[in-house]
Backbone bond lengths (Angstrom), bond angles and torsions (degrees), N, CA, C in turn:
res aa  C-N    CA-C-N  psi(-1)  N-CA   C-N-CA  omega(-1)  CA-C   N-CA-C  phi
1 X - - - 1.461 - - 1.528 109.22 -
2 X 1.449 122.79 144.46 1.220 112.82 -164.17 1.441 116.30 -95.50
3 X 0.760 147.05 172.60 1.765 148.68 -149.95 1.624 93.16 -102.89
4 X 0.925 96.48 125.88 1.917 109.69 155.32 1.713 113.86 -35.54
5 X 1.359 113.28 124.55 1.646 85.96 172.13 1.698 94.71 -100.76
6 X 1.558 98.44 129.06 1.394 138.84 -173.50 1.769 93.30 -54.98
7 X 1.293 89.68 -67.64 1.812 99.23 -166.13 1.385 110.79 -28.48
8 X 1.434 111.95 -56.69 1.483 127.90 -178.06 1.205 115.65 -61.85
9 X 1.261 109.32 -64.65 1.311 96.37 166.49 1.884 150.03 -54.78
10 X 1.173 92.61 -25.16 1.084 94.68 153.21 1.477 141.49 -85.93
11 X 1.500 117.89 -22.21 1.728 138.02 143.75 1.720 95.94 -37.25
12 X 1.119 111.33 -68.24 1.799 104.72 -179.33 1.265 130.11 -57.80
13 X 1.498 124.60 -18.01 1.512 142.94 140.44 1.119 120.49 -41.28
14 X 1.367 120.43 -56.13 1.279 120.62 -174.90 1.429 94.69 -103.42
15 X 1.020 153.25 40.42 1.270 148.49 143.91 1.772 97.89 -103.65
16 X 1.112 126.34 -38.32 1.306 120.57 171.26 1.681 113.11 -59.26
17 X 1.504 118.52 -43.72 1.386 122.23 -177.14 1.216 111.42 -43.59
18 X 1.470 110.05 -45.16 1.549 131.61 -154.01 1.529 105.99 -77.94
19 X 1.350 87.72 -34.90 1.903 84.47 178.02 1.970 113.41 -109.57
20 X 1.175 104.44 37.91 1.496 132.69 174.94 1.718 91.54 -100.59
21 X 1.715 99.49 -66.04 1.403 110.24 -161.57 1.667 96.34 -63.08
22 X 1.412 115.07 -66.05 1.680 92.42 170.92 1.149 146.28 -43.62
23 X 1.278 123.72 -10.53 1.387 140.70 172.03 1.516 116.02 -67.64
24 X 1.588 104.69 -38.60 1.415 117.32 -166.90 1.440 101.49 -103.07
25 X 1.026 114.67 -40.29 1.709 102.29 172.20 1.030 110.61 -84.72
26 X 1.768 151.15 24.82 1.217 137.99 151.73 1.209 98.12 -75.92
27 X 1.218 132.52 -25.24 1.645 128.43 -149.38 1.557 112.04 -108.12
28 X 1.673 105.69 131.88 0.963 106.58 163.30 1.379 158.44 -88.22
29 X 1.631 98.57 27.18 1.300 118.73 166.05 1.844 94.72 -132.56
30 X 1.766 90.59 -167.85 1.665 116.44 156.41 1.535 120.21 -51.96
31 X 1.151 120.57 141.81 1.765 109.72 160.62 1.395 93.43 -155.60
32 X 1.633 73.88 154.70 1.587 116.95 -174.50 1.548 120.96 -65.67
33 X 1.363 127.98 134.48 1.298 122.03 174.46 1.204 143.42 -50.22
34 X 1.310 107.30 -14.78 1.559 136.98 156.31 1.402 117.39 -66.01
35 X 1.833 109.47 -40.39 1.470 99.48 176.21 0.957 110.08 -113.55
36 X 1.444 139.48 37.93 1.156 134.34 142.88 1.168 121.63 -82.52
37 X 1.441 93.53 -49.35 1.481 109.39 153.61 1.913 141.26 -14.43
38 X 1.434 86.75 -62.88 1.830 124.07 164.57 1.441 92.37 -54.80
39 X 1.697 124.36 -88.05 1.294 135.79 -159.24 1.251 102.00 -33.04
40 X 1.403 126.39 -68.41 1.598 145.29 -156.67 1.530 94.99 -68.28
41 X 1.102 137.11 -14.42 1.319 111.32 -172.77 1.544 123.97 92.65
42 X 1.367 103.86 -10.62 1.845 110.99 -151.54 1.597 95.97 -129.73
43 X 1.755 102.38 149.78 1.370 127.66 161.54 1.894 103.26 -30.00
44 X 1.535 79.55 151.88 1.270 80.52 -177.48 1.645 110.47 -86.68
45 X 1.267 107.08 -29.38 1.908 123.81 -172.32 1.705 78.24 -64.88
46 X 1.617 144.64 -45.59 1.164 125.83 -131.32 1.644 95.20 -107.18
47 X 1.519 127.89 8.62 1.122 149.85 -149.71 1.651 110.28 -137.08
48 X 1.836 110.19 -36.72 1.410 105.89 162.03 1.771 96.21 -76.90
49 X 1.418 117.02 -59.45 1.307 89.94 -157.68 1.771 137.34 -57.34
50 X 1.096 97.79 -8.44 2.331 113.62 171.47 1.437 74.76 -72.60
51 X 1.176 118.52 -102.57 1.470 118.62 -162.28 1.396 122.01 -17.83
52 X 1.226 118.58 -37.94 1.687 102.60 153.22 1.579 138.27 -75.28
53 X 1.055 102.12 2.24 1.397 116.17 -165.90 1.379 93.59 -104.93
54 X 1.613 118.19 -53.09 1.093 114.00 173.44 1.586 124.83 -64.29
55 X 1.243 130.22 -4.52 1.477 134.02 -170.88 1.131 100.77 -96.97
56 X 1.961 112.20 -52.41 1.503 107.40 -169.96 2.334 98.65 -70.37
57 X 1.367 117.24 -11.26 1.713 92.86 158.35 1.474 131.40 -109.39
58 X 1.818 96.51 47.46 1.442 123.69 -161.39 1.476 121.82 34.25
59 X 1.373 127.63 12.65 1.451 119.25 173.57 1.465 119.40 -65.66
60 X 1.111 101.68 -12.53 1.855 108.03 179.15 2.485 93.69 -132.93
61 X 1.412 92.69 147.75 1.064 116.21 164.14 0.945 122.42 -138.70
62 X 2.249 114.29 141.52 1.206 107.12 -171.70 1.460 113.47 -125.25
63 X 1.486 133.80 171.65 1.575 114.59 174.37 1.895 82.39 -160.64
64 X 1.210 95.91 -165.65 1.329 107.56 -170.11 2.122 107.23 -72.05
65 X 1.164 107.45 -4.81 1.491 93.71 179.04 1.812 91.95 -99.70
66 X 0.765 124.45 -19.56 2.045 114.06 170.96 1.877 83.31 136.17
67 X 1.524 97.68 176.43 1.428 115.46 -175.14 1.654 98.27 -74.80
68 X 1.842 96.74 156.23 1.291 125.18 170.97 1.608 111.96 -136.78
69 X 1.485 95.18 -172.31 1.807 88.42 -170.40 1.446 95.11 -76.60
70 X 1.398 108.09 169.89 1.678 104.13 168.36 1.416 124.00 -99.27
71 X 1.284 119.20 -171.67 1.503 108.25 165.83 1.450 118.87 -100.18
72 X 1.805 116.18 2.73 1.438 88.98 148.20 1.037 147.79 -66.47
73 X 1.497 116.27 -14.02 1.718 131.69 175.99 1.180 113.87 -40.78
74 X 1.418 120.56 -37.66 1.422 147.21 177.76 1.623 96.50 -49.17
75 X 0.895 148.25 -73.82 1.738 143.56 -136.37 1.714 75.76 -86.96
76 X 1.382 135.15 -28.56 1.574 124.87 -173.41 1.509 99.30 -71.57
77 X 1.072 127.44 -46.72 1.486 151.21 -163.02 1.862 96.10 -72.32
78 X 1.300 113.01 -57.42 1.299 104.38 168.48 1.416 141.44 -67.75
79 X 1.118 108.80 -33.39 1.699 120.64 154.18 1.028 113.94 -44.97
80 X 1.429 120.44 -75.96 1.832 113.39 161.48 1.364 130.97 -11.42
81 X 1.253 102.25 -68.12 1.314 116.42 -174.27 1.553 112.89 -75.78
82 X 1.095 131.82 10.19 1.468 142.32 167.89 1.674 130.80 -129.83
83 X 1.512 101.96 2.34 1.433 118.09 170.76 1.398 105.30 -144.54
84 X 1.335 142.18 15.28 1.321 139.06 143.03 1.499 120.63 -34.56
85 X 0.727 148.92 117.11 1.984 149.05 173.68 1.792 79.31 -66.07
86 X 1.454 117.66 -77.19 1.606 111.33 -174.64 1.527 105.74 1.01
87 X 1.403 101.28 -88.40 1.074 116.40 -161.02 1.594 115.04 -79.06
88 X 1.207 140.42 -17.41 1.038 122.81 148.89 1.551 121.51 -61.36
89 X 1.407 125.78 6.02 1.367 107.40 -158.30 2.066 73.42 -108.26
90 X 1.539 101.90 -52.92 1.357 98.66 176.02 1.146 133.64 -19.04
91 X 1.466 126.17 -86.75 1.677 154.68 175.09 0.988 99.15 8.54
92 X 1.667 122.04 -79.10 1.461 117.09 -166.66 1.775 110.81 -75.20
93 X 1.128 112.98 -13.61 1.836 106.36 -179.20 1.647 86.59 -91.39
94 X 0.730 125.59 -6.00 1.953 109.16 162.67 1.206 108.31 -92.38
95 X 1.253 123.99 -26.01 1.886 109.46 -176.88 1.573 91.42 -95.01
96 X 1.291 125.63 -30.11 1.530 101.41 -172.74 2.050 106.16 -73.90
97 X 1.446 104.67 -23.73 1.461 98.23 171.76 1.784 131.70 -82.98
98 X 1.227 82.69 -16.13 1.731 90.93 168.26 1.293 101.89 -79.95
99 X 1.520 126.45 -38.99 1.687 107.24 175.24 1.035 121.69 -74.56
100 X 0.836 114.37 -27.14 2.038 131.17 178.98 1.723 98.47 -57.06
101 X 1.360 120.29 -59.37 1.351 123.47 -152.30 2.038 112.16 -112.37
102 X 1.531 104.67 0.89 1.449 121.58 -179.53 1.635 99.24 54.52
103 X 1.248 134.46 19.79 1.659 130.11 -173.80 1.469 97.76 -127.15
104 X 1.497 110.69 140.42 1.198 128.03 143.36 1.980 129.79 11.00
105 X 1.028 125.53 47.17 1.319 104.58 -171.77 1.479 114.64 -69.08
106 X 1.095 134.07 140.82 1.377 135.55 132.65 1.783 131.98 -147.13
107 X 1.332 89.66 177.76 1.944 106.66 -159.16 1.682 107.46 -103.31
108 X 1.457 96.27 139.57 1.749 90.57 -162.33 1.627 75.25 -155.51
109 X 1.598 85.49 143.61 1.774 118.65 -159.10 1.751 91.14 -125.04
110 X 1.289 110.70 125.20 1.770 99.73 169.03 1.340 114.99 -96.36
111 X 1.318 147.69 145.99 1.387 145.50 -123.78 1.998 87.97 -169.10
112 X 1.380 121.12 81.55 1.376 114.88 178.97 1.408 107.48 51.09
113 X 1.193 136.04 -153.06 1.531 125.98 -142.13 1.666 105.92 -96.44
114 X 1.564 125.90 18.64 1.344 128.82 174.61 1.723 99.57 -119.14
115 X 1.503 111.25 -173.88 1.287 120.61 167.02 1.526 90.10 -139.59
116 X 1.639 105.82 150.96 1.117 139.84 174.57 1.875 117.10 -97.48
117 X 1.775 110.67 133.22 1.474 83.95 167.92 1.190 98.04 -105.44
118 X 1.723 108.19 158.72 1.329 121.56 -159.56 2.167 90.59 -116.78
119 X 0.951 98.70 -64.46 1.232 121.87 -174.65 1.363 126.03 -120.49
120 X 2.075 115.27 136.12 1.488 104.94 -171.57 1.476 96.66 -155.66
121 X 1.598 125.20 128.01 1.123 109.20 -165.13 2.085 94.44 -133.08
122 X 0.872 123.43 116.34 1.544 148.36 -164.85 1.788 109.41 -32.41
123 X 1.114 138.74 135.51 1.473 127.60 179.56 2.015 98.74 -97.34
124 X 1.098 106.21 178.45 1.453 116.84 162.32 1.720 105.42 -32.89
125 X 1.362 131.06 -69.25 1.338 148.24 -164.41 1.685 104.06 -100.29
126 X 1.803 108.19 80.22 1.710 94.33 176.80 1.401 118.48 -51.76
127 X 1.505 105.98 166.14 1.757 103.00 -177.56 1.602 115.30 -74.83
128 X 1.028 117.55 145.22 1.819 112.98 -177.24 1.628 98.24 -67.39
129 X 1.299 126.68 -35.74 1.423 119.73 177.90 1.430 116.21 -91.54
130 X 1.088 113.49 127.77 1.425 123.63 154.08 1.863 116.62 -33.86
131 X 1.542 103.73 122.94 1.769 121.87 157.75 1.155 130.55 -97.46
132 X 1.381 121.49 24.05 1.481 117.26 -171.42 1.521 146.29 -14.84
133 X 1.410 123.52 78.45 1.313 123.96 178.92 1.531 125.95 -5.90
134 X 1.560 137.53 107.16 1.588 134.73 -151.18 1.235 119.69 68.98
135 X 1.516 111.47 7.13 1.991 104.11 169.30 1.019 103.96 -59.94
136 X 1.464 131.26 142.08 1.342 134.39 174.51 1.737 97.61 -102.79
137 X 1.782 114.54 125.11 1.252 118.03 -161.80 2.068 88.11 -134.16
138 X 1.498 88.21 160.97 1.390 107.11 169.61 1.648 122.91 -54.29
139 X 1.442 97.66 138.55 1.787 112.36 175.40 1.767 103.42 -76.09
140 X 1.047 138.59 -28.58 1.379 125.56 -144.69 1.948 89.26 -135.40
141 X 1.217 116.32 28.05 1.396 133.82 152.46 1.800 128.75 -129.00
142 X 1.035 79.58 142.48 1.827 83.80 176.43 1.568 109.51 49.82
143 X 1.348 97.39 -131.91 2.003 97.96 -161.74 1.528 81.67 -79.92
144 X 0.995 146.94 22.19 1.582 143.62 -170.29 2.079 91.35 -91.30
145 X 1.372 115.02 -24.04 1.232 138.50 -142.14 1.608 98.43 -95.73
146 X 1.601 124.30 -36.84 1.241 153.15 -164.83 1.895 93.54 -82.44
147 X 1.543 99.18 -38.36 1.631 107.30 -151.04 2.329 89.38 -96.01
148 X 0.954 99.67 -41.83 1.891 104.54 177.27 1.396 90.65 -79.10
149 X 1.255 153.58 23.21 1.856 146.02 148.52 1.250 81.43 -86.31
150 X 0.781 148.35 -80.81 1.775 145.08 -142.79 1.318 114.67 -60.63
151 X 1.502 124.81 -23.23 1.216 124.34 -163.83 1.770 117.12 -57.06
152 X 1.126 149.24 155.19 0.958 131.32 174.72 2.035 110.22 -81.74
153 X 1.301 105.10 164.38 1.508 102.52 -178.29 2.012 109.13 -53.85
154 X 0.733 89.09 -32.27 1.579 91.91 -175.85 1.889 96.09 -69.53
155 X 1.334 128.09 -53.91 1.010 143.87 -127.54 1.790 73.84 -86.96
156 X 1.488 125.00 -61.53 1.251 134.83 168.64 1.498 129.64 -15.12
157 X 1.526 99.34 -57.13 1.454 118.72 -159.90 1.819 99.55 -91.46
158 X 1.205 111.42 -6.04 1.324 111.43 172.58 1.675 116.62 -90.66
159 X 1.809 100.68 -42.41 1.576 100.04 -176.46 1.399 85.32 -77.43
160 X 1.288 162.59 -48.63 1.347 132.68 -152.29 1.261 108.79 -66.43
161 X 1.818 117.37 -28.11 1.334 94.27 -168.52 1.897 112.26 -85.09
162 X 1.564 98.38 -12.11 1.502 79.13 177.95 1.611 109.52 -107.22
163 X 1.535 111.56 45.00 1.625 122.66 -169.19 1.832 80.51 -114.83
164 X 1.390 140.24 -34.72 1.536 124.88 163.51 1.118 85.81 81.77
165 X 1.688 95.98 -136.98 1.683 135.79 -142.79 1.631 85.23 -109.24
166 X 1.391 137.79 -15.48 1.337 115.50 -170.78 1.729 113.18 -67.43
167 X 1.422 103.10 164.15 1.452 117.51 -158.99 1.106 107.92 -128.13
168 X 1.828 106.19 -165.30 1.715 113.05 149.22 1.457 110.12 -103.25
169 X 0.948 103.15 161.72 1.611 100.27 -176.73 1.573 118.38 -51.50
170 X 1.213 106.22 -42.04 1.117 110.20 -167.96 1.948 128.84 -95.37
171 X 1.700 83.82 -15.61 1.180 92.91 -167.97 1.623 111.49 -113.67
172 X 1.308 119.24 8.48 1.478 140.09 -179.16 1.383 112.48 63.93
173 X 1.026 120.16 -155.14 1.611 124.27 -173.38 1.348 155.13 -29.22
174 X 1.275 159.03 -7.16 1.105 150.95 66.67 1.848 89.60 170.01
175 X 1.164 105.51 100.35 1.585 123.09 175.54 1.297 107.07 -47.24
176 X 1.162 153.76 124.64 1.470 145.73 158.91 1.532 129.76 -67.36
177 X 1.556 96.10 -26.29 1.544 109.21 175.42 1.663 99.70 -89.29
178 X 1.272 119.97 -26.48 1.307 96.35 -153.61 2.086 86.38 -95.35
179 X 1.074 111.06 -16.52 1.761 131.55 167.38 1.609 100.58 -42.72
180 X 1.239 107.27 -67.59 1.555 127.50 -160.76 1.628 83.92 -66.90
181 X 1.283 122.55 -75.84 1.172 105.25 -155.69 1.923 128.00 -68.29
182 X 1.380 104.33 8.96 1.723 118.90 179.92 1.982 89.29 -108.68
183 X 0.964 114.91 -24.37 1.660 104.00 174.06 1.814 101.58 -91.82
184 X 1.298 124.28 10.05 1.311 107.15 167.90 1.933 109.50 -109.68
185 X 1.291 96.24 -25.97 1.836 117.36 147.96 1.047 100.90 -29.50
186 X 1.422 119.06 -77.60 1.106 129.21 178.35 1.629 138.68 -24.54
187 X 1.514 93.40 -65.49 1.432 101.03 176.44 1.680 107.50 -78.90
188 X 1.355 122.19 -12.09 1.514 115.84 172.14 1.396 120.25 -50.91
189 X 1.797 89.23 -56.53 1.474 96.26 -161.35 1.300 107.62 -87.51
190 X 1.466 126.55 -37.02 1.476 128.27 166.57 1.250 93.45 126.58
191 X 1.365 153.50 44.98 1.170 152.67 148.22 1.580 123.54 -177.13
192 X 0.955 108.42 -165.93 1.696 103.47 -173.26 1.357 94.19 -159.05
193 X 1.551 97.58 145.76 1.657 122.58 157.41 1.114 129.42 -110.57
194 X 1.197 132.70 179.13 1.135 126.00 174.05 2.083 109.09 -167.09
195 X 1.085 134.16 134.88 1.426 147.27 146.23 1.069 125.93 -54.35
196 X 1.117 128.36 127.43 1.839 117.57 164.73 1.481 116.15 1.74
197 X 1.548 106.32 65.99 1.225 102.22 155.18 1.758 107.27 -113.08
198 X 1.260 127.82 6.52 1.473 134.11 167.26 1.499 116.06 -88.90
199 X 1.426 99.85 -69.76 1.240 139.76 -179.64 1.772 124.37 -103.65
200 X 0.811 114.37 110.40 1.630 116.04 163.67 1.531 132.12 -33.56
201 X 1.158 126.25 89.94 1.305 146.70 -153.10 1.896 124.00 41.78
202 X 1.563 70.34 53.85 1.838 78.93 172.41 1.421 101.91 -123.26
203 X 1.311 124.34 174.32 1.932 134.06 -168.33 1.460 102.25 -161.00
204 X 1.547 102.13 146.66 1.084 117.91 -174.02 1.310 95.87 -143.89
205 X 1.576 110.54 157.96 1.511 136.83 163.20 1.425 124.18 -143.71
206 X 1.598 101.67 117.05 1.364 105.71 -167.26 1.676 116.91 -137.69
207 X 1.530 109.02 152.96 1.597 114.11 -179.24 1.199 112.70 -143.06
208 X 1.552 114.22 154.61 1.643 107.14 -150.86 1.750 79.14 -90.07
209 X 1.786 107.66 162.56 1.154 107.54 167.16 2.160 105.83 -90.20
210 X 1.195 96.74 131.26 1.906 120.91 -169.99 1.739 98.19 -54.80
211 X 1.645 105.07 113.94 1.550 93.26 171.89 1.911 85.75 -159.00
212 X 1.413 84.99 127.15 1.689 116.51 -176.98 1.773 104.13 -36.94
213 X 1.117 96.29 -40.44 1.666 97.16 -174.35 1.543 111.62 -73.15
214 X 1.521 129.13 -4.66 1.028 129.19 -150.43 1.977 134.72 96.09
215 X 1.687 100.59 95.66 1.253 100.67 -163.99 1.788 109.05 -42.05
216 X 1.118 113.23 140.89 1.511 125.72 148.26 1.544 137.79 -120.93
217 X 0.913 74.79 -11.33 2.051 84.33 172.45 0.942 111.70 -114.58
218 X 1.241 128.27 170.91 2.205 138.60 -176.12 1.449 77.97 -167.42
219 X 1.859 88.59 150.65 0.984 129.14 157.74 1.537 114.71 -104.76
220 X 1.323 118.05 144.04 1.446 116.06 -169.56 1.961 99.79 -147.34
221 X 1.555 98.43 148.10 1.461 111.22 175.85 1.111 100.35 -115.18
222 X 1.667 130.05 157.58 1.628 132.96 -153.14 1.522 99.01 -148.50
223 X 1.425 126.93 132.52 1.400 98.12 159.48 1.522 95.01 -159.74
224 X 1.834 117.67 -146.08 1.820 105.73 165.12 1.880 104.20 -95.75
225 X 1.093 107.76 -153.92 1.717 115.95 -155.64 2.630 75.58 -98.27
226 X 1.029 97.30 -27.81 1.534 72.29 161.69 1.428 147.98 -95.46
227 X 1.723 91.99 -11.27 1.458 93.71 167.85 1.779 120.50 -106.59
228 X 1.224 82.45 28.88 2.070 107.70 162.42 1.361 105.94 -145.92
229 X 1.239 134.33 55.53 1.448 111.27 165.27 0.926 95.32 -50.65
230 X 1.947 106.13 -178.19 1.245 117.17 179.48 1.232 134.43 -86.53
231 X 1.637 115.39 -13.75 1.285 113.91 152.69 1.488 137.30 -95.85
232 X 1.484 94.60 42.23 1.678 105.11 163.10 1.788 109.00 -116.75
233 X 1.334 100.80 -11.72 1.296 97.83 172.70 1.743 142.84 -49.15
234 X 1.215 91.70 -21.33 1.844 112.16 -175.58 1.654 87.70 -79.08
235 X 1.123 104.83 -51.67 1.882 108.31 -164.09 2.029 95.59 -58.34
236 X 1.080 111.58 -46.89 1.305 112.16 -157.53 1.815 96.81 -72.16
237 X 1.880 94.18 -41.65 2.058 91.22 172.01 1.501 102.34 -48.74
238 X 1.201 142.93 -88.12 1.332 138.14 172.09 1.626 125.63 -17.63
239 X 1.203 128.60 -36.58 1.290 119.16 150.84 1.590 121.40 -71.55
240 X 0.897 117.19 -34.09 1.521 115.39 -178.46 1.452 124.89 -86.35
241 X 1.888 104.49 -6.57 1.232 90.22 173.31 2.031 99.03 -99.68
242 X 1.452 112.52 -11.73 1.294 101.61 176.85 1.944 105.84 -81.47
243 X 1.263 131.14 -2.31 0.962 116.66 176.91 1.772 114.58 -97.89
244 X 1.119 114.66 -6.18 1.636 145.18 142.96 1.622 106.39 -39.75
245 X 1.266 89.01 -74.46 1.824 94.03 -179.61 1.240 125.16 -63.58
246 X 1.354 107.49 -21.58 1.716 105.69 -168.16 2.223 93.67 -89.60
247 X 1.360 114.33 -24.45 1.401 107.42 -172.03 1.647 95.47 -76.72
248 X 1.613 106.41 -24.18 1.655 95.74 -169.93 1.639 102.85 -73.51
249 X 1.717 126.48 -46.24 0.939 126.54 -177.37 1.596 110.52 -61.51
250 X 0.990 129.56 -30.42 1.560 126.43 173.60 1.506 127.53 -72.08
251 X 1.858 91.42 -29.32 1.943 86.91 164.51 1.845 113.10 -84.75
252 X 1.615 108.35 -12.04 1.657 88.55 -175.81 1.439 96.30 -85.06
């Protein structure tokens, strides 16, 4: 009888782990072993046992409402964030653009069909809402908007179709034609804005930082609907796409 190949199988182990751990950090509560279970695709016997493996190396925690992420993720989460080139190249083009522009700068990485914030460094006027460092936020909002221009056509026709019925908050459903044609705006002019489509009379302007392989990060400025009217916006596209360039020229 012929031998198991090990290799594979174990690549499929840890491809199962991985999408355990995504299951639980999409969510914003606890869940149950049953629905992680569901989410992942996988047995449930083959779904408790990662989950123990993963608890006893604290990446998952459990209590009576079902498992959550753990706090070892944290020392993973911190490494990142202290040996990134990204973000070392960033740091100082966010404090020199928050002084430059008195707004909000921060750095956002897209990660499959969301963006991540990585980095956020305070303007003259902090934001009344909280940005939490690793919030996982929408592609087809805000500087999320800078980061879906880049996508390739293939890359496009996939997030729209699993982007549905979602919207802006305020403005309901999300046109695809009229989508496509403000993400080709986009790539004209070299950045994107956006109005209270996050937040309630807040504005942003954002541009992906330029990398041959395919942009993934933007830089973005944040503030209220007065410290962006709308005709400061061109001035701020022009800063944000040279502060784009200077993080790209500092990581090559």
């Amino acid at each position: 009888m012929a031998e198991p190949d090990k290799p594979a199988t174990s690549m499929r182990s840890l491809e199962r782990a991985i999408d355990i751990l995504e299951v639980i950090d999409s969510s914003q509560h606890a869940l149950r072993l049953t629905e992680i279970a569901r989410r992942a695709g996988l047995p449930v016997a083959t779904t408790q046992r990662i989950l123990g493996v993963l608890e006893a190396r604290g990446r998952v925690e459990r209590d009576a409402n079902g498992y959550r992420p753990g706090v070892a993720l944290i020392f993973g989460a911190h490494a990142y964030l202290t040996t990134s080139p990204l973000l070392t190249a960033a740091r100082p083009i966010l404090h020199d653009l928050a002084a430059a522009t008195g707004l909000t700068a921060s750095l956002f990485k897209r990660i499959g069909w969301s963006r991540v914030v990585l980095a956020r460094v305070d303007g003259a006027s902090p934001l009344r809402y909280e940005l939490p460092i690793g919030e996982r936020l929408p592609l087809h909002l805000g500087a999320g908007k800078a980061l879906t221009a880049q996508l390739t056509d293939t890359e496009l026709t996939e997030f729209l179709e699993q982007l549905g019925n979602l919207g802006h908050p305020d403005r309901g459903p999300v046109d695809h034609d009229d989508f496509l044609a403000e993400l080709k705006t986009i790539r004209d002019r070299g950045y994107s804005q956006a109005r209270g489509e996050r937040e309630p009379g807040m504005a942003s302007v954002a541009a992906a930082v330029p990398d041959p392989a395919g942009a993934t990060a933007a830089v973005q400025v944040t503030g209220t609907f007065a410290d962006i009217p709308e005709d400061r916006v061109p001035e701020l596209g022009v800063e944000l796409q040279r502060a784009a360039l200077a993080i790209a020229r500092r990581i090559s």
